[in-house]
C-alpha positions in Angstrom: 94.0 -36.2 -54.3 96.2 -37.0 -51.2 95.8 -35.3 -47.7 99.5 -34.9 -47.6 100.6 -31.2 -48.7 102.6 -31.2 -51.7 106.1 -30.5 -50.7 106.6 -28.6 -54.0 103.6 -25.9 -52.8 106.1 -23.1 -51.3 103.3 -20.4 -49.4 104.7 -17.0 -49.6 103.5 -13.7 -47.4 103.6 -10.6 -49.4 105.3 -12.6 -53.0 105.1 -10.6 -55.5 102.6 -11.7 -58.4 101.6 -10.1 -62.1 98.1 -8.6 -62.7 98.2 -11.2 -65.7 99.2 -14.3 -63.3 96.6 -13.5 -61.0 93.6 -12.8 -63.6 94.3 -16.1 -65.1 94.2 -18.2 -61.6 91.1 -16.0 -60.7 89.2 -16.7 -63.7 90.3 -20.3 -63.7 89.2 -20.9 -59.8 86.5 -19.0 -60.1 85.0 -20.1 -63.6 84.9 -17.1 -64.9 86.6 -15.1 -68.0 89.7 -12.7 -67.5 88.8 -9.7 -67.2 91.0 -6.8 -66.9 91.0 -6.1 -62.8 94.3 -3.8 -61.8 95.4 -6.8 -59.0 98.6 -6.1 -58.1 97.7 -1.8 -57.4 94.6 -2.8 -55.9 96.1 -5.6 -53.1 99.8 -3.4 -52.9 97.7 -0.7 -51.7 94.8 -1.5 -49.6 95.6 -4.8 -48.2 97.9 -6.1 -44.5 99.2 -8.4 -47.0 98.4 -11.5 -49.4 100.0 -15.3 -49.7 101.2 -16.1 -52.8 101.2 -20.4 -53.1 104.3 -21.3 -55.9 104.2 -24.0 -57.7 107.8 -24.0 -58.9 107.4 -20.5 -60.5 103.8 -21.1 -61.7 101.2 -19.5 -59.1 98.9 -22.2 -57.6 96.7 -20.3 -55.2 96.6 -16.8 -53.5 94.9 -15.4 -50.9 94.3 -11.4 -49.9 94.1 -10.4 -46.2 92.5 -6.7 -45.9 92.1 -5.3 -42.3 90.8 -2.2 -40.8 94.4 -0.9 -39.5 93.6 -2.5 -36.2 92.2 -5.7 -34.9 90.3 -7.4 -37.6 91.8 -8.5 -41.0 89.8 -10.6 -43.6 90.2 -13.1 -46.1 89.3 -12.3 -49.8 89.9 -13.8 -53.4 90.5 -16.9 -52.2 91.6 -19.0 -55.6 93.2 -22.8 -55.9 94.3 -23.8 -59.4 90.9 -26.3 -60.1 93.4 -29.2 -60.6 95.2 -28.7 -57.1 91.7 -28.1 -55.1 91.6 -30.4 -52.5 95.2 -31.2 -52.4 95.9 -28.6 -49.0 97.3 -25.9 -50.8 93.9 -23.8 -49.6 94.8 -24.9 -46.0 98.4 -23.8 -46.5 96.8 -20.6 -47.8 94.8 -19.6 -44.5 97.4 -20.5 -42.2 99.7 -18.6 -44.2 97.2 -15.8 -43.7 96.6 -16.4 -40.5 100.4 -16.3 -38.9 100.5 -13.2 -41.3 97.4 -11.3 -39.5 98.6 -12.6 -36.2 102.6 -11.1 -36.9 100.3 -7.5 -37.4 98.4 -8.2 -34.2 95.1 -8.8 -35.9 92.7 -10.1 -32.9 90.3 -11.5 -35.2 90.3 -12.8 -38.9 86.7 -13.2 -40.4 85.7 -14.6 -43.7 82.0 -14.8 -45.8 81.7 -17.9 -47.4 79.1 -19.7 -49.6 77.7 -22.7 -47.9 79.6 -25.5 -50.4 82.9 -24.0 -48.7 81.6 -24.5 -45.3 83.5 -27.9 -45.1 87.1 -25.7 -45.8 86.9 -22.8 -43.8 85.0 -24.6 -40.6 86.5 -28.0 -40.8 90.0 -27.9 -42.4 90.9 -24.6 -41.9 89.5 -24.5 -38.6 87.4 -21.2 -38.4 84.6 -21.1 -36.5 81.3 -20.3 -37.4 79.3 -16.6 -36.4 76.2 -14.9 -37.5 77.3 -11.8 -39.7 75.2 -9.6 -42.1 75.0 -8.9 -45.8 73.8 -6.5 -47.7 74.3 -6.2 -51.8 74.8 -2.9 -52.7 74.9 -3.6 -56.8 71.4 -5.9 -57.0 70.7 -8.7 -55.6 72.6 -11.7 -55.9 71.7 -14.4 -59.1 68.9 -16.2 -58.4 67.9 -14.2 -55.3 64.9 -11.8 -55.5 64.5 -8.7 -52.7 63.4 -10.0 -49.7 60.1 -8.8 -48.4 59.2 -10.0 -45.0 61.2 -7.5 -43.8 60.2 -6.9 -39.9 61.3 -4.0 -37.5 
């Protein structure tokens, strides 16, 4: 793929999507099935906003920026049709995001990431790196047992 954008890729703040558009590119991004996830009333409801990425009509990418009502929003879902990964319609996503959280007068926009995006979010996108904590609240993680060198 090019590192030119793709003029065609039109990033939207707050486009409206389908539950049934959505699904699809979230299964396909992520590799997983459909499933039947209420999208559109969860993200409507609880989130500053979202950026739709259009492909014509066709939905490309998406991105959901939650926030605490204040100074810190977040990025989640992020999802790039596989076949346009790598093509800057991710990039277009953030900044998209990030003018979005910045028009609210977010301070701060974090995002968790697994280590094989570190590339996206730190190089391309521009984020810097901190230390932050997780803890699973439904099991542990595949492929990760408890941890039990707990000190403190």
């Amino acid at each position: 793929m090019s590192d030119r954008p793709d003029t065609r890729i039109r990033h939207l703040w707050r486009d409206p999507f389908t539950d049934s558009e959505l699904t699809g590119l979230h299964a396909r991004a992520f590799g997983h099935p459909p499933d039947d996830t209420g999208w559109w009333a969860r993200v409507s409801t609880h989130s500053l906003g979202w950026v739709c990425a259009r492909h014509g009509t066709a939905l490309a990418g998406f991105v959901n920026v939650a926030w605490d009502g204040g100074a810190h929003a977040f990025l989640l879902d992020t999802a790039v049709e596989p076949d346009l990964q790598r093509s800057r319609v991710g990039t277009g996503l953030v900044a998209a995001a990030v003018e979005g959280a910045r028009a609210a007068r977010c301070q701060w926009l974090h995002v968790d990431f697994e280590p094989h995006l570190s590339d996206f979010y730190l190089g391309a996108c521009g984020l810097r790196p901190t230390r932050a904590g997780l803890l699973a609240l439904c099991g542990e993680p595949r492929g990760k047992g408890p941890r039990t060198d707990v000190s403190g």
